[in-house]
C-alpha positions as CSV (number, residue, x, y, z in Angstrom):
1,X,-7.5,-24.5,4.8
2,X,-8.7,-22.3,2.2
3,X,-7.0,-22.7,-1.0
4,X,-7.4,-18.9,-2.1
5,X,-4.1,-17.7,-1.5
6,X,-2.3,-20.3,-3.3
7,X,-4.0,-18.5,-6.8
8,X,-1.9,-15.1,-5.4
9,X,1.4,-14.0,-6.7
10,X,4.1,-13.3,-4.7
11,X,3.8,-9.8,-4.7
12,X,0.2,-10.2,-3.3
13,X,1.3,-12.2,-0.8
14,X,4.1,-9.5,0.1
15,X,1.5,-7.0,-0.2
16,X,-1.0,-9.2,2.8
17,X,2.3,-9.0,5.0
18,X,2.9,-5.2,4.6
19,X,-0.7,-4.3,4.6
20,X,-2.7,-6.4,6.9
21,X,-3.9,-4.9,10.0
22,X,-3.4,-7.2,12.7
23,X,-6.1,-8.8,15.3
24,X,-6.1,-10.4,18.3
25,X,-9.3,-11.9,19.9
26,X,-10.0,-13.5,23.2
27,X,-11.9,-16.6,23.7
28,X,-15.3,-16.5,24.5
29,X,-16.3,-13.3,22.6
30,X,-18.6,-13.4,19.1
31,X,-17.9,-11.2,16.4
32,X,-18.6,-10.8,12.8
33,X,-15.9,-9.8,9.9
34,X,-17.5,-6.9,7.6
35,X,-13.3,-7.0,5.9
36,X,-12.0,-10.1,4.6
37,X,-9.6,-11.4,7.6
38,X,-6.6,-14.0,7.4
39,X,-6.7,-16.6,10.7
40,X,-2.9,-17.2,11.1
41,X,-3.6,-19.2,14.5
42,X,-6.5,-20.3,16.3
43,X,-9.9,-21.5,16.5
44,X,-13.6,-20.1,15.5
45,X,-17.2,-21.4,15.0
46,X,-20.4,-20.3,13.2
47,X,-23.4,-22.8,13.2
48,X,-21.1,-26.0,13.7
49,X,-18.7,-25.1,11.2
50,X,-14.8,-25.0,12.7
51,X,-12.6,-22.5,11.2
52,X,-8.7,-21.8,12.1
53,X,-5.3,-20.8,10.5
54,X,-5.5,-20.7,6.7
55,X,-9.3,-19.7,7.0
56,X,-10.4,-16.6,5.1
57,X,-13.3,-14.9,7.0
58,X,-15.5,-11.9,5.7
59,X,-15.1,-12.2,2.0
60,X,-18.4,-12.7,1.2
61,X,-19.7,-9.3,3.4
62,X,-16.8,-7.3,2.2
63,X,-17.5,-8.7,-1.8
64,X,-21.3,-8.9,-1.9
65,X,-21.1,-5.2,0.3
66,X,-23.5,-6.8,3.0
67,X,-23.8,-4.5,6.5
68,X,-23.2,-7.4,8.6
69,X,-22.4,-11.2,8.6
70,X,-23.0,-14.1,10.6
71,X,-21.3,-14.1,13.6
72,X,-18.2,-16.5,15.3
73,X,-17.5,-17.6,18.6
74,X,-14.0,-17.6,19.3
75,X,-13.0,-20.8,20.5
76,X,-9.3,-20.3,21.7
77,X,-7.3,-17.0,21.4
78,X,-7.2,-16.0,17.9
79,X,-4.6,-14.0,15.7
80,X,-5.3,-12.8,12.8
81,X,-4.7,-10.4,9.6
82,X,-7.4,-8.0,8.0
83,X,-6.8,-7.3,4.5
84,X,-7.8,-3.6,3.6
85,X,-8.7,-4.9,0.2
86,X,-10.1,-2.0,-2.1
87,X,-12.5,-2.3,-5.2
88,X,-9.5,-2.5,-7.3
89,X,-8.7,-6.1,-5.5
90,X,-12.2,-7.3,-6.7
91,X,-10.3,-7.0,-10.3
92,X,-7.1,-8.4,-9.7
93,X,-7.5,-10.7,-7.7
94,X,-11.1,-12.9,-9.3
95,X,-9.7,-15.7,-9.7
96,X,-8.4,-16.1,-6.4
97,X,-11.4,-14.6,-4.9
98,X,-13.9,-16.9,-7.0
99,X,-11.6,-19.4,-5.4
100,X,-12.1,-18.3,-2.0
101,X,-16.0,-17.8,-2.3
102,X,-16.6,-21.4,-3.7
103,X,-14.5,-23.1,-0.9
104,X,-16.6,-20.9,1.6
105,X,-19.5,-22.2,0.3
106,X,-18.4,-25.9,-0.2
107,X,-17.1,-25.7,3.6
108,X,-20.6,-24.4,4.9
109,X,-22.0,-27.5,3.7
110,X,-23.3,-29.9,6.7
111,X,-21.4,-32.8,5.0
112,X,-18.2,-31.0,4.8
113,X,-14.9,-33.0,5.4
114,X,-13.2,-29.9,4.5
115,X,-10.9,-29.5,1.5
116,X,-9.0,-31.6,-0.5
117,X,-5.0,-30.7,0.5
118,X,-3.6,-27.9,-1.4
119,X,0.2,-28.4,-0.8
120,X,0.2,-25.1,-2.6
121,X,-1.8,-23.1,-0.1
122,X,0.0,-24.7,2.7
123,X,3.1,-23.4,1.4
124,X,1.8,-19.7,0.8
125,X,0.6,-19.4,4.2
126,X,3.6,-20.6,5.8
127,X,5.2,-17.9,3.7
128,X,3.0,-15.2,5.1
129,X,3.2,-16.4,8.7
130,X,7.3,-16.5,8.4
131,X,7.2,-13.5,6.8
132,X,5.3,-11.7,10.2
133,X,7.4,-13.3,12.4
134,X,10.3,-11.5,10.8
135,X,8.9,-8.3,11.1
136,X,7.8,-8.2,14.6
């Protein structure tokens, strides 16, 4: 898991419920994430690296503004959230994005065991996830 969203405030992490477009992809299919997209449940890879629920994909295209990213194969069915994060975010949220970029970077690495448990993180994302299943 991605220990970005444990650096978010409450308010933030109300705002992800309210305003995150939700995704749904089969298995089998590739795609690429130009928005930054919360995994809530399932299973991608890119180049031998495993992502699922907790994973923050396409912050580094949407951040760095690049046309188009690498690209994932989805694994098993996969839900997900994308964020309609505007240049204002880029502000008010650095710290958690600077966060999010270094563990993307750190989990890229071929050595990679992953990240060190964030109880914190675990917690916010439960939050989110119980806070969709609410409103559907």
């Amino acid at each position: 898991m991605n220990p970005w969203i444990a650096h978010l405030e409450n308010q933030d992490l109300k705002w992800i419920v309210d305003q995150g477009q939700g995704i749904y992809l089969d298995p089998g299919i590739e795609i690429h994430f130009p928005h930054p997209t919360l995994i809530l449940d399932g299973e991608l890879e890119c180049r031998g690296h495993v992502r699922g629920g907790g994973a923050l994909l396409g912050l580094s295209e949407w951040y760095l503004e690049i046309d188009q990213g690498s690209f994932w194969h989805v694994n098993t069915p996969v839900w997900g959230l994308e964020l309609p994060l505007t240049a204002k975010h880029k502000a008010a949220w650095s710290v958690a994005l600077a966060v999010a970029m270094s563990a993307e970077i750190r989990l890229a690495q071929p050595d990679a065991q992953g990240l060190a448990d964030v109880e914190a993180a675990r917690l916010k994302f439960r939050y989110v996830v119980s806070q969709l299943e609410t409103t559907l």
